[in-house]
C-alpha positions in Angstrom: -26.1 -12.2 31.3 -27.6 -11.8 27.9 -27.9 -9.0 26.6 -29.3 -7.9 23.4 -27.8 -4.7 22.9 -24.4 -3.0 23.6 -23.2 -0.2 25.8 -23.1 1.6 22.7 -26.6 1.2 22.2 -26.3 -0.6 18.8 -28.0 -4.2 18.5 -25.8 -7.4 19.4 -26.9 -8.8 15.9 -26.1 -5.9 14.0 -24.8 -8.3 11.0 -27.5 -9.9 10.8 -29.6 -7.2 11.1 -27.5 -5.4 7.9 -28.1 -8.2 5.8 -31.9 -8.5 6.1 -32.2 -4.6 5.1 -29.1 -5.1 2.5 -31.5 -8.0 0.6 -34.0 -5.8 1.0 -32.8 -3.2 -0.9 -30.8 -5.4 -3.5 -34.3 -6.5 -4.2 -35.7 -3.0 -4.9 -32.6 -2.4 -7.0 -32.9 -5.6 -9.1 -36.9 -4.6 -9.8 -36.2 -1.0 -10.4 -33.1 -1.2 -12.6 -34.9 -3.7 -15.0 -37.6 -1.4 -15.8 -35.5 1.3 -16.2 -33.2 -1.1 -18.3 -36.1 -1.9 -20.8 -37.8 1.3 -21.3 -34.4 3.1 -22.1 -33.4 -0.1 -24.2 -36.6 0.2 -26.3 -36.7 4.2 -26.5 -32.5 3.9 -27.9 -34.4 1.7 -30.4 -37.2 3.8 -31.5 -34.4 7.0 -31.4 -31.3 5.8 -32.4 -29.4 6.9 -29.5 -26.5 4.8 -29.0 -26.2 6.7 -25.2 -29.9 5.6 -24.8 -29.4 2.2 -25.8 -26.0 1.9 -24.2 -27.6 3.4 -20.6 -30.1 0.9 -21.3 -27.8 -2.3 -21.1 -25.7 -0.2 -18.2 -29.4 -0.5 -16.3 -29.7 -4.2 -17.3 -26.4 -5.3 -16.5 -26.7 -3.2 -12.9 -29.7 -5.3 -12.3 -27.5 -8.5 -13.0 -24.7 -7.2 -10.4 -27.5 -6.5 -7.7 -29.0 -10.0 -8.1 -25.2 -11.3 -7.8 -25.5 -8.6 -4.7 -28.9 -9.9 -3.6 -27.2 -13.9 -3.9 -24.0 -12.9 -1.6 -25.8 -11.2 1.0 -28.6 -14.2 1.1 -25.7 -17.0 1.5 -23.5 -14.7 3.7 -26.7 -14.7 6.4 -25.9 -18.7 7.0 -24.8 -19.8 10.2 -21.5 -21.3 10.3 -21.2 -25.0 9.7 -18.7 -27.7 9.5 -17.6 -26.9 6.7 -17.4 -23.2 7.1 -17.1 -23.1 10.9 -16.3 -19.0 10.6 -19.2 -18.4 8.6 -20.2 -17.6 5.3 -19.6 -13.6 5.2 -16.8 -13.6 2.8 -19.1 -14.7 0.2 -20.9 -11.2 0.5 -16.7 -10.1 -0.5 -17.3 -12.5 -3.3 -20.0 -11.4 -4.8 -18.7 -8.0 -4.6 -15.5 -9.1 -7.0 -17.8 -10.9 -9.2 -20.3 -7.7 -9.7 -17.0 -6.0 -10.5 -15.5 -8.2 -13.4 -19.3 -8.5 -14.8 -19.0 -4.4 -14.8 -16.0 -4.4 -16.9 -17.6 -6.8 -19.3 -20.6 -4.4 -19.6 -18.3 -1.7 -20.5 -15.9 -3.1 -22.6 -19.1 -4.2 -24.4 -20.6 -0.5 -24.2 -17.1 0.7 -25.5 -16.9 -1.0 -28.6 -20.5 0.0 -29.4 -20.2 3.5 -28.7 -16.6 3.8 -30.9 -18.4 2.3 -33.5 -21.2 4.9 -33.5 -18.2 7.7 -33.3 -16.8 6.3 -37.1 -20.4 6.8 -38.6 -22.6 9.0 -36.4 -26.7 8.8 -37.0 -29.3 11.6 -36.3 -31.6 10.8 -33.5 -35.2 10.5 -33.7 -37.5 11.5 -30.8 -34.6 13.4 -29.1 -37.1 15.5 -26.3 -38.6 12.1 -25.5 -35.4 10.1 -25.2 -34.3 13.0 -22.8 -36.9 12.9 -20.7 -37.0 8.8 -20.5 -33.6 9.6 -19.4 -33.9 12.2 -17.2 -36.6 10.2 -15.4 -33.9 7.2 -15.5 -31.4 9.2 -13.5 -33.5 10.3 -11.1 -35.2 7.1 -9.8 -31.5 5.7 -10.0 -29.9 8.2 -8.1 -32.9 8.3 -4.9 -32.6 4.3 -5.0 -28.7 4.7 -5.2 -28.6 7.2 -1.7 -30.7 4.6 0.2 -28.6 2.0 -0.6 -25.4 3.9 0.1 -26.9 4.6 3.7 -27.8 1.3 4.3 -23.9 -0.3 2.8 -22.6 2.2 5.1 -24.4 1.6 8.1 -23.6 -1.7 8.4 -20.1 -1.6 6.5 -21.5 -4.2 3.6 -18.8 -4.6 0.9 -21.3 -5.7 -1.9 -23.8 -3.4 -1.1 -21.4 -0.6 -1.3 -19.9 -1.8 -4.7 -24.0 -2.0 -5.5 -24.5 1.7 -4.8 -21.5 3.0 -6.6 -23.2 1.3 -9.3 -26.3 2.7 -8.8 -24.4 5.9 -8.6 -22.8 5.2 -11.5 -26.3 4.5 -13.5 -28.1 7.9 -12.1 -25.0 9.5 -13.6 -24.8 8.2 -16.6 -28.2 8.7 -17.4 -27.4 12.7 -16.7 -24.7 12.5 -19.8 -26.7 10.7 -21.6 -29.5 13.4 -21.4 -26.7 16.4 -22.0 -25.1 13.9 -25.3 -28.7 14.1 -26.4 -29.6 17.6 -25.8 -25.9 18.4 -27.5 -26.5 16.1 -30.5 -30.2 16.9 -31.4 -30.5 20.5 -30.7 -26.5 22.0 -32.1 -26.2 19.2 -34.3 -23.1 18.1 -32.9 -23.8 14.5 -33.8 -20.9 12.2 -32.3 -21.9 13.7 -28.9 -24.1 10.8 -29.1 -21.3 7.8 -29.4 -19.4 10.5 -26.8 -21.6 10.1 -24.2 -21.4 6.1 -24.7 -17.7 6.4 -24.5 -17.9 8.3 -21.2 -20.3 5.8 -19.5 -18.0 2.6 -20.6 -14.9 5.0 -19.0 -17.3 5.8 -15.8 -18.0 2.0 -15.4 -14.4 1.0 -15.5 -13.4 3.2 -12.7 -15.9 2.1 -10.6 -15.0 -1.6 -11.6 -11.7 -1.0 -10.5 -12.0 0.6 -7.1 -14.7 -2.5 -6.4 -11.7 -5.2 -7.4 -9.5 -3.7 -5.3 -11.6 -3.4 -2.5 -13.2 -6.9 -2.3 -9.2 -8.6 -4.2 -7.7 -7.1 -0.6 -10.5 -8.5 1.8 -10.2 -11.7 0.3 -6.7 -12.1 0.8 -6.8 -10.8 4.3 -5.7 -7.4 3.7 -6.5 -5.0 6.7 -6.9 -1.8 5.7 -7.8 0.2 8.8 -5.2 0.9 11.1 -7.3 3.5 13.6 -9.0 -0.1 14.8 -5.6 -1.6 15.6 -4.9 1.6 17.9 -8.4 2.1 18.9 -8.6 -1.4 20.2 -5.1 -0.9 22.0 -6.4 2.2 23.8 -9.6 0.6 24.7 -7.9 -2.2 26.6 -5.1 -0.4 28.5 -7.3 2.7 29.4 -10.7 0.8 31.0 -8.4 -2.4 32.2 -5.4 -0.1 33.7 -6.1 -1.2 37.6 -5.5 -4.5 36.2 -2.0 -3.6 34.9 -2.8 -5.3 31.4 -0.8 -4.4 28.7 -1.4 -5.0 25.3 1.1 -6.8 23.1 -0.4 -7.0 19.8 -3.2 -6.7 18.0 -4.0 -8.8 14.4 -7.0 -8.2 12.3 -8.1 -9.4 9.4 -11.5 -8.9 7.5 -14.7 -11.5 7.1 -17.1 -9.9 4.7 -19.1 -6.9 6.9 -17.4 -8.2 10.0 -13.8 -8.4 11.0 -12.0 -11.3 13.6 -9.5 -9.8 16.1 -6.6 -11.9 18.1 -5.3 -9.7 21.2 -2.3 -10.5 22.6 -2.1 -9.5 25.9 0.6 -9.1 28.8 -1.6 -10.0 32.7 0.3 -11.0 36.1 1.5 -14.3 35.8 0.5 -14.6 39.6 -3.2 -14.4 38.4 -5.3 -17.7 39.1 -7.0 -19.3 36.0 -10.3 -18.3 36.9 -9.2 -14.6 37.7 -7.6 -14.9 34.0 -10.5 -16.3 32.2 -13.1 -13.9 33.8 -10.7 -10.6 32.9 -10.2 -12.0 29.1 -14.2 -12.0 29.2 -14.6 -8.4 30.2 -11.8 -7.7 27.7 -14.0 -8.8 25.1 -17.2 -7.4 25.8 -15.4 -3.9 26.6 -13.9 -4.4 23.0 -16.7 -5.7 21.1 -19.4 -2.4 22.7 -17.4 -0.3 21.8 -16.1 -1.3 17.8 -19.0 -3.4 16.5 -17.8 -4.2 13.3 -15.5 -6.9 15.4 -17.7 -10.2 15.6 -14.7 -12.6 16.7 -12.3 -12.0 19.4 -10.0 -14.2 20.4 -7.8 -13.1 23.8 -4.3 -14.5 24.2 -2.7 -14.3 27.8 1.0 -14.1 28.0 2.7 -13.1 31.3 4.7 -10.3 32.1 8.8 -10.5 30.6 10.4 -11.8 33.8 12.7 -9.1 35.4 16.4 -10.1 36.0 15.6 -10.7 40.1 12.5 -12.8 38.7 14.7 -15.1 36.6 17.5 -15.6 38.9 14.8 -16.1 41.7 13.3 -19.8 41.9 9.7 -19.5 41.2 7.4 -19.6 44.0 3.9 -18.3 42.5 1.4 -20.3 41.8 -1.0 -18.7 39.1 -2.0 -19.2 35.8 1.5 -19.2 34.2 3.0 -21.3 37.0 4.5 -24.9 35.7 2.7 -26.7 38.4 -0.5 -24.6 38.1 -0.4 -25.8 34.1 0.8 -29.6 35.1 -1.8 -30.1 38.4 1.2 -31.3 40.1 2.3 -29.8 43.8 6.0 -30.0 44.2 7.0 -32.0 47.1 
C-alpha cells in the first residue's frame, strides 16, 4: 500500500518537502540581505561609520552565503543517480562548510578594517540617520532570520540552519552597530565606532566556527545523536516483542537533512524467508513513522546464538538460516 503520509501524520516526502520551502526562503534572504547590504554600505559612506560600513559588507557577504545556501539546497533536491546512487543531500552539508569558511573571510576582512579605525578614530557625520538605517537593518534581519530558523529546524536542514545563525548574527550586529553609533556621536567616545566593527568580526567568527564543526562532523560520518540509536532500539523490541526480535545493533550515520540507518537484528532462525522478509518490512515502516529524519533503512537478519543443546543437536529446521533452506538442496 502507498501511502503518502505516516502514522505520525507527517508527509512521506518530508525532505523534499524541506527543500522547496528552504530555497524558498534562501531566496528571500539573498534579495533582502542585498538591499540592506547596499543601503548600509552607502550610508557608512556618506557617515563615516566604519560599524555602518563594516555591517554593510557583513549584509553583502550574508547574501553570498545564502546564495551558496540557496545552490546546496537546489542540487541536494536531485534524485540519486549512477553516480551518486544515495543521493545528493550531503551537498546541502557542503554548502554549509563553505558558507562557513566565506564567514571567516568576511571577518577577518571586517577585523582588520575596524583595528585600523581604532589607531585613528574619525567623527561621524549623519549619526541619527545612520542609526536609524541600522536600526531598520536589524529589524528586517532579525524577522527574516526567525522564519528561517523555523523552517531549518522543521525539517533539520544543515545549511539553512548555518543561514539563520547568520541571519541572526546580521540582525545583531546591526543592534551594536546602532548602540557604537549612538555611544560615538552623542558622548563622544569616538573608537566606539571601530569597537563595534571589532565586535561584529568576533560575532562572525563564533558563528563560523560552530557551522565548521557542525557540517566538518556530518561530512565525515560523525553521528552525533545518541537518543536515535536508543529510540530506534526501543521502537523495535517494544511493537515487534510477540515476535521475539531482538535488536543487536544499530549504526547511523548522517546524509545532509536525512540520516541512513543499518539494524542488526536477532529473529528465529526457524522463520521461513517469506515470514523474514515481510517482518523486516514492518520493521521498517514501524521505524521510519515514527523518526522521520531516517530516509534509508537497511534491516539485517541474524539468528538467535545457538544454545549449547542447539549446537550439540544436529539441525533439523528448515527456515531462513537453515544450510539447505540457503543452498535449495533437500538432504537425502
Amino acid at each position: 500500500m502507498n501511502e503518502s503520509k505516516s502514522s505520525t501524520g507527517k508527509p512521506a516526502n518530508l525532505l523534499d518537502e524541506g527543500l522547496v520551502a528552504g530555497q524558498r526562503i534562501a531566496k528571500i534572504s539573498v534579495m533582502t540581505l542585498v538591499g540592506i547590504g547596499i543601503v548600509e554600505i552607502i550610508m557608512g559612506q556618506i557617515s563615516g561609520s566604519v560599524v555602518a560600513t563594516a555591517d554593510g559588507i557583513d549584509s553583502m557577504s550574508d547574501a553570498m552565503i545564502s546564495l551558496i545556501v540557496l545552490i546546496g539546497l537546489k542540487i541536494a533536491h536531485k534524485p540519486a543517480d549512477r553516480k551518486f546512487p544515495f543521493g545528493y543531500h550531503k551537498v546541502e552539508s557542503f554548502a554549509a562548510l563553505i558558507a562557513a569558511m566565506g564567514m571567516v573571510v568576511i571577518g577577518s576582512f571586517i577585523l582588520y578594517n575596524s583595528y585600523e579605525a581604532l589607531i585613528s578614530p574619525k567623527e561621524i557625520r549623519q549619526p541619527i540617520l545612520t542609526m536609524v538605517v541600522l536600526a531598520a537593518a536589524s529589524g528586517i534581519s532579525l524577522h527574516r532570520a526567525f522564519q528561517m530558523n523555523s523552517i531549518a529546524n522543521r525539517y533539520n536542514l544543515l545549511s539553512l540552519k548555518t543561514d539563520a545563525k547568520n541571519s541572526i548574527k546580521d540582525g545583531s550586529a546591526s543592534i551594536i552597530g546602532f548602540i557604537s553609533v549612538l555611544i560615538a556621536s552623542q558622548f563622544g567616545f569616538l573608537q566606539m565606532d571601530a569597537i563595534g566593527g571589532i565586535i561584529i568580526a568576533g560575532y562572525i567568527f563564533s558563528v563560523s566556527y560552530i557551522s565548521l564543526k557542525q557540517s566538518s562532523l556530518i561530512l565525515v560520518d560523525s553521528w552525533q545523536n545518541p537518543k536515535i540509536t536508543d529510540t530506534v532500539k526501543r521502537i523495535v523490541e517494544e511493537k515487534f516483542k510477540d515476535e521475539n526480535v531482538r535488536v543487536k545493533s544499530v549504526l547511523l550515520r548522517p546524509a545532509g537533512a536525512m540520516a541512513q540507518a543499518e539494524v542488526h537484528l536477532e529473529i528465529d532462525g526457524n522463520k521461513k524467508l517469506a515470514d523474514v522478509e515481510l517482518l523486516l518490512v514492518r520493521i521498517e515502516m514501524a521505524i521510519r513513522s515514527q523518526i522521520p529524519v531516517i530516509g534509508r533503512i537497511s534491516s539485517i537478519p541474524h539468528s538467535y546464538p545457538a544454545s549449547k543443546s542447539e549446537a550439540a543437536t544436529p539441525a533439523r529446521r528448515f527456515g531462513i538460516f537453515d544450510r539447505r533452506n540457503i543452498s535449495g538442496t533437500n538432504a537425502a
